[in-house]
C-alpha positions in Angstrom: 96.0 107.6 139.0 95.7 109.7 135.1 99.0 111.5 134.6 99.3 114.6 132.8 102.1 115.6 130.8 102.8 119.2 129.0 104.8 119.3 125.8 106.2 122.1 123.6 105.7 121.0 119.8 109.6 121.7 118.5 109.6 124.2 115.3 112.2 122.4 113.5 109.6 119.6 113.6 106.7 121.6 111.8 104.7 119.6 109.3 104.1 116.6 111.3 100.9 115.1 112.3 100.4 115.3 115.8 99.2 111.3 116.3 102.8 110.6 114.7 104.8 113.3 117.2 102.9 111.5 120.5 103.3 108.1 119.2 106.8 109.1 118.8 106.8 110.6 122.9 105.2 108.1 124.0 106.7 104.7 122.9 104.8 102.4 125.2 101.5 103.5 123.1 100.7 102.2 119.6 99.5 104.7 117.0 95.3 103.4 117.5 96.1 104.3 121.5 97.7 107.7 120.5 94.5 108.0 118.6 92.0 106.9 120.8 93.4 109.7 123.2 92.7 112.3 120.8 89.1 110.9 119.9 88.7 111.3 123.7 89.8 114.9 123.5 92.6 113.3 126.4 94.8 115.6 124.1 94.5 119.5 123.9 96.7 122.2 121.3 96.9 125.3 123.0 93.8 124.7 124.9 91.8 123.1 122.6 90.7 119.5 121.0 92.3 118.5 118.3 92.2 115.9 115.3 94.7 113.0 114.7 95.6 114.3 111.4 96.1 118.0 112.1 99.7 119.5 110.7 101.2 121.1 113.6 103.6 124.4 113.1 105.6 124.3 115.8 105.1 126.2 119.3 102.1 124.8 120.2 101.7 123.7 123.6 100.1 120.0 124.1 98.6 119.0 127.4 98.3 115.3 127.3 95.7 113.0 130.1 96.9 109.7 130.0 94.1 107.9 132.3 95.4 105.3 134.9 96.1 101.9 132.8 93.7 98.8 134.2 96.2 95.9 135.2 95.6 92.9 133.3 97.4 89.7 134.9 99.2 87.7 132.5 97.6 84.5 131.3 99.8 80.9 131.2 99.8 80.6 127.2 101.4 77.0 126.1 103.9 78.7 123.7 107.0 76.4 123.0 110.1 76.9 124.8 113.6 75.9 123.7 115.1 75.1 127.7 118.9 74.8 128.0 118.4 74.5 132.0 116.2 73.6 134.6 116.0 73.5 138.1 113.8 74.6 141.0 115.1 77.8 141.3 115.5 78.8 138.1 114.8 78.1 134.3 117.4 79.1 131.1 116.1 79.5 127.6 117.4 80.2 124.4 114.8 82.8 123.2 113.8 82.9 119.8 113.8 86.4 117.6 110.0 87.9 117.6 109.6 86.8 121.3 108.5 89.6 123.6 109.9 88.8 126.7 107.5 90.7 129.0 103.9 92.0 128.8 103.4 95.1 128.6 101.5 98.0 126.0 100.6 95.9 123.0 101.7 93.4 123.7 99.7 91.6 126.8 100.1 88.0 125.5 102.3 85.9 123.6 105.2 86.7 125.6 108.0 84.9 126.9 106.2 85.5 130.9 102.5 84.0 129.4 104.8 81.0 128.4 106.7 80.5 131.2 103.4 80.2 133.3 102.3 77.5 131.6 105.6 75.8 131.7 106.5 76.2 135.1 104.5 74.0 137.5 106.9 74.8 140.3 106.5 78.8 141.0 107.0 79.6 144.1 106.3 83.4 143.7 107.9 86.6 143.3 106.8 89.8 145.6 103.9 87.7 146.8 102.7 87.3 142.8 102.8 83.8 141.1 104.9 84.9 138.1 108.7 84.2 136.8 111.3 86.5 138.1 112.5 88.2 135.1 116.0 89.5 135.9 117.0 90.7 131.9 116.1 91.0 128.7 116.3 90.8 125.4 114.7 92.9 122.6 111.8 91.0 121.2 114.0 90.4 118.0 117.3 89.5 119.5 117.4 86.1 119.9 119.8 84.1 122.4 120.4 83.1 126.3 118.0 84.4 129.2 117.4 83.1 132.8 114.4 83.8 134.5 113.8 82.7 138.4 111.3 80.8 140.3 110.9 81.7 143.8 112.0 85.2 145.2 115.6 84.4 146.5 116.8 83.5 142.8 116.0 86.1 142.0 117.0 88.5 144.7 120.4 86.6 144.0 120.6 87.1 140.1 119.6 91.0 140.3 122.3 91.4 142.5 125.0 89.5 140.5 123.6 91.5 137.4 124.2 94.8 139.3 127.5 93.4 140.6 128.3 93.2 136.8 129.7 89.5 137.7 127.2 88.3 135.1 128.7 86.6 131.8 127.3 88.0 128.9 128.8 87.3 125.5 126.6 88.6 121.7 127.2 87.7 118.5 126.9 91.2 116.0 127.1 91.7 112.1 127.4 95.1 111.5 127.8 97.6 108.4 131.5 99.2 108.4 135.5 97.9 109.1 135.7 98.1 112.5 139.5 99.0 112.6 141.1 98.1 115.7 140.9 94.3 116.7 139.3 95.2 120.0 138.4 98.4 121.8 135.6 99.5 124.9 132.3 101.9 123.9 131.7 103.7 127.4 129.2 106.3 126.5 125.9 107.5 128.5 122.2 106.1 127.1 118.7 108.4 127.1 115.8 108.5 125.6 116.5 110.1 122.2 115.4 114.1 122.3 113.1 113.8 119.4 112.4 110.2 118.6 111.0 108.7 122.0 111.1 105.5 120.3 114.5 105.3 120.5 117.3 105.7 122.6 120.7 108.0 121.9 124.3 108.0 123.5 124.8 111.6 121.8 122.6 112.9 124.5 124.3 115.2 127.6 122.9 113.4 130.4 121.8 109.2 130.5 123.1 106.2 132.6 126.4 104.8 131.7 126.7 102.1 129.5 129.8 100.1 128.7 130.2 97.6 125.5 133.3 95.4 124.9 134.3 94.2 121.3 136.4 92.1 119.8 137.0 91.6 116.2 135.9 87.9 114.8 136.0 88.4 111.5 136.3 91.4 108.5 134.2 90.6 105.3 136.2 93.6 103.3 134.8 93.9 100.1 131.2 94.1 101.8 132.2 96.2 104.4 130.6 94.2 107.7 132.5 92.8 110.5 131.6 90.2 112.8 132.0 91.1 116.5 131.8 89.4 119.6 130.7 91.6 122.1 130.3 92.2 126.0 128.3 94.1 128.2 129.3 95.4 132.0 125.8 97.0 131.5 122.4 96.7 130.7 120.2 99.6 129.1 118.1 99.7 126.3 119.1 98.8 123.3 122.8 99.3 124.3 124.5 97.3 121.5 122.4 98.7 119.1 123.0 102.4 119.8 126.7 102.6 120.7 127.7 101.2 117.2 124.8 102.7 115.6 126.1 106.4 117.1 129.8 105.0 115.7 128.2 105.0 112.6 128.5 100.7 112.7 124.9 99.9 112.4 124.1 96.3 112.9 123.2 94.4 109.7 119.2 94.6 109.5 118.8 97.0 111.9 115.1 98.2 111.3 115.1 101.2 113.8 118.8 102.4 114.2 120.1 100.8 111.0 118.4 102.0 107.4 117.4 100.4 104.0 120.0 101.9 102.5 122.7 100.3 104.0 120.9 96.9 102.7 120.5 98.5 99.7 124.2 99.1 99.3 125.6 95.7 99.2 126.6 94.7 95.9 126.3 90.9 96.3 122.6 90.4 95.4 122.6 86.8 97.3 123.9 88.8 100.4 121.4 91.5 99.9 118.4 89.0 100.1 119.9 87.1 102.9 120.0 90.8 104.7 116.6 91.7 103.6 114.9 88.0 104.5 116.7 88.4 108.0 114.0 91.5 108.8 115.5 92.4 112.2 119.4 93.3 113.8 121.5 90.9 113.7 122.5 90.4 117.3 122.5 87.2 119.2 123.0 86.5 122.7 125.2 83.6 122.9 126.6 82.6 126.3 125.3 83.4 129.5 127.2 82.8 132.9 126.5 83.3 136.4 127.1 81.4 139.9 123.9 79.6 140.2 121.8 81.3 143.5 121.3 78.2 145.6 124.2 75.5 144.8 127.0 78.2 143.9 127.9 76.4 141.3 129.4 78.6 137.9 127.1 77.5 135.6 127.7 78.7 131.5 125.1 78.2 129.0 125.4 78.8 124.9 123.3 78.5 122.2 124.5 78.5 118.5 122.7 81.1 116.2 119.5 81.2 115.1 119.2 79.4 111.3 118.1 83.1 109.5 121.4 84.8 111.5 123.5 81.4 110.4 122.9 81.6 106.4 124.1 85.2 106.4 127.4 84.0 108.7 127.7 81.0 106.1 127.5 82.6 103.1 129.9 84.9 104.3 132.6 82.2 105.3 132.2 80.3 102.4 131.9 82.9 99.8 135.3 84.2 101.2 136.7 81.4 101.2 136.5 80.4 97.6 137.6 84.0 96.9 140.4 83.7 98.8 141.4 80.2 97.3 140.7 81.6 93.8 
């Protein structure tokens, strides 16, 4: 069925184009979709049809039709998987940065699910669908640990162990800023950001609780970044990202919470280029632990981090190193 959604344009927002304030709404839709609802004349401005370009002024009311989406099935795609673990029941990867994990708008293949269907021979279904049982995720550029399951009562057994918080989940995070105290708890609400739909917000009244645990691996002073190792109990969007971002701790790299400047700011020109060649956060999902849902058995699985994540960490060590000798 089409949904239809009625928005107030903001005044403090006047100037914009009005593709760029949906595409901003609307995450899940690229800018060409945001469009091609406009061309349609899906979109109305007080009533009427509209262009992509148009400036609005604020207090216009937009009445939006977003038709019913056609499913598309995802297709096996032989896309090379770095397996830690595999079994019958489940499989454990160490994802790559730029993976999407699931299919979804714009992105319907060349995902982590299209691979997975090739690779898996041994599906035995999910709801009565052939597919992996994807019980988490991971950002398409966070890199690290993820389990997926085969057959339905994996993976009735790892979304309940997830939800039981009994799940092991250990990231490694560079951010911008001394983090002061050696180790300390974030329990703050996440929502979809008031303004920017793209991103999500712990300064917002109302949102689902979200709790991150840090712990202080190392302080690079002079540069100002700190290497954490971080915990979650939960799971929402981008939660790392947006508790130290709304801390004012931005991970290194951080394209949509973080800013150019911050990159900009490092002295060390070698550093600076290592930041800027990185192109995402940098966040890694290192260890992974959870009672496996058919044996019982406690099973733990790590993965080092990724090589464009390691030169930053290495430069780091050894630069401080020979500054601290000297």
């Amino acid at each position: 069925m089409p949904s239809n959604h009625i928005l107030n344009f903001p005044p403090q927002a006047a100037g914009q184009r009005l593709d760029q304030f949906l595409a901003d709404q609307f995450p899940e839709f690229s800018r060409s979709q945001v469009k091609k609802l406009i061309d349609e004349q899906r979109v109305l401005v007080d009533g009427r049809a509209a262009k992509a370009g148009e400036k609005l002024k604020g207090g216009e009311t937009l009445s939006i039709e977003i038709p019913a989406p056609t499913p598309i099935a995802p297709q096996p795609e032989a896309i090379g998987l770095d397996i830690l673990y595999e079994d019958s029941h489940l499989i454990v990867i160490n994802k790559p940065a730029g993976l999407v994990v699931h299919p979804g708008a714009g992105h319907f293949s060349g995902t982590l699910v299209n691979a997975l269907l090739h690779h898996c021979e041994d599906l035995a279904g999910i709801g009565g669908e052939l597919r992996p049982g994807i019980v988490h995720r991971l950002d398409k550029d966070t890199s690290g640990v993820l389990v997926a399951a085969k057959n339905d009562a994996a993976h009735q057994d790892l979304a309940r162990q997830f939800k039981a918080h009994s799940i092991k989940r250990h990231y490694l995070a560079l951010v911008h800023g001394l983090v002061q105290n050696d180790q300390g708890e974030i329990d703050r609400p996440i929502s979809r950001h008031a303004v920017e739909r793209k991103k999500m917000s712990s300064r917002a009244s109302r949102g689902r609780r979200a709790v991150t645990r840090w712990q202080v691996l190392k302080r690079f002073d002079r540069d100002r970044l700190t290497l954490l190792d971080l915990t979650l109990e939960t799971g929402r969007t981008h939660q790392i990202r947006v508790h130290f971002a709304d801390l004012n701790l931005p991970l290194v790299g951080d394209p949509v919470y973080g800013s150019s400047a911050r990159t900009n700011a490092l002295n060390d020109t070698e550093l600076r280029s290592l930041v800027r060649k990185l192109g995402r956060q940098a966040l890694h999902a290192r260890l992974l632990g959870f009672v496996h849902p058919a044996s019982g058995e406690a099973l733990e699985f790590q993965a080092a981090a990724p090589p464009d994540l390691q030169a930053i960490l290495t430069y780091l060590d050894e630069k401080y190193l020979i500054e601290d000798q000297g």
